[in-house]
C-alpha positions in Angstrom: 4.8 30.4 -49.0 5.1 30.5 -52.6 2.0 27.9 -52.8 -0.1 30.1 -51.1 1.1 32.4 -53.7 0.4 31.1 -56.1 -3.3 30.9 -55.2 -3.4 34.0 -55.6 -1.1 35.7 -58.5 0.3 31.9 -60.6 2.2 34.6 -62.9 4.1 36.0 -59.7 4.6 32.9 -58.6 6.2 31.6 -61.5 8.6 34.4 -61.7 10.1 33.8 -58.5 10.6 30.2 -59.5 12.8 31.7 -62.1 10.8 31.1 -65.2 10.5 34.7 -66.4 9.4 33.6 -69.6 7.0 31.4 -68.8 5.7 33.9 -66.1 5.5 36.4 -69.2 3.5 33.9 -71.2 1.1 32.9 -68.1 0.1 36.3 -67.5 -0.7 37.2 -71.5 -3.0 34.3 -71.3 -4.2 34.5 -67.9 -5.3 38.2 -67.7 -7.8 37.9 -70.7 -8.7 34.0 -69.2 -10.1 35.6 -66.0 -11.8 38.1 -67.8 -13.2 36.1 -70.3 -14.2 33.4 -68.4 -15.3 34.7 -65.0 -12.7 32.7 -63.3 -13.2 29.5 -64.2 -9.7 28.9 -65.7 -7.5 29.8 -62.8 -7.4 26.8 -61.1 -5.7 25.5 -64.3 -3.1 28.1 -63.7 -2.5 27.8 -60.0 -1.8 23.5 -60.9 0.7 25.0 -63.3 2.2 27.1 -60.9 2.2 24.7 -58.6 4.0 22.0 -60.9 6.9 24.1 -61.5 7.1 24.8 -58.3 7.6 21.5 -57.2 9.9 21.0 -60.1 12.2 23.6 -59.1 12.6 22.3 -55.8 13.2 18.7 -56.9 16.2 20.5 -59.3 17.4 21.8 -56.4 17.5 18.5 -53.9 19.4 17.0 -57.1 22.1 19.8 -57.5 22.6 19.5 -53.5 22.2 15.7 -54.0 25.1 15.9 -56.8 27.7 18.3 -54.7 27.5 15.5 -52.0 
């Protein structure tokens, strides 16, 4: 769900990753990005949503994988 998510809103999506500072960041630079740029930009945003999203679940599998 949070993939879809971030399709839509890659600052929300970032936050509940747990990245509040990076979500923070994203959004300073992607509110004036749409506006600027019609749009274009976002798909750059929703690939870096989607990296750290994948990243946080891959930390996870390894803390699970290391209380094993």
């Amino acid at each position: 769900m949070n993939y879809v998510l971030a399709l839509l809103l890659p600052p929300l999506s970032i936050l509940l990753t747990g990245r509040p500072v990076v979500a923070i960041l994203t959004f300073l630079i992607w509110v004036p990005a749409i506006i600027f740029s019609g749009g274009l930009t976002h798909p750059m945003f929703v690939i870096l949503a989607w990296i750290l999203i994948f990243q946080s679940r891959e930390d996870r599998r390894e803390r699970q994988w290391r209380k094993r």
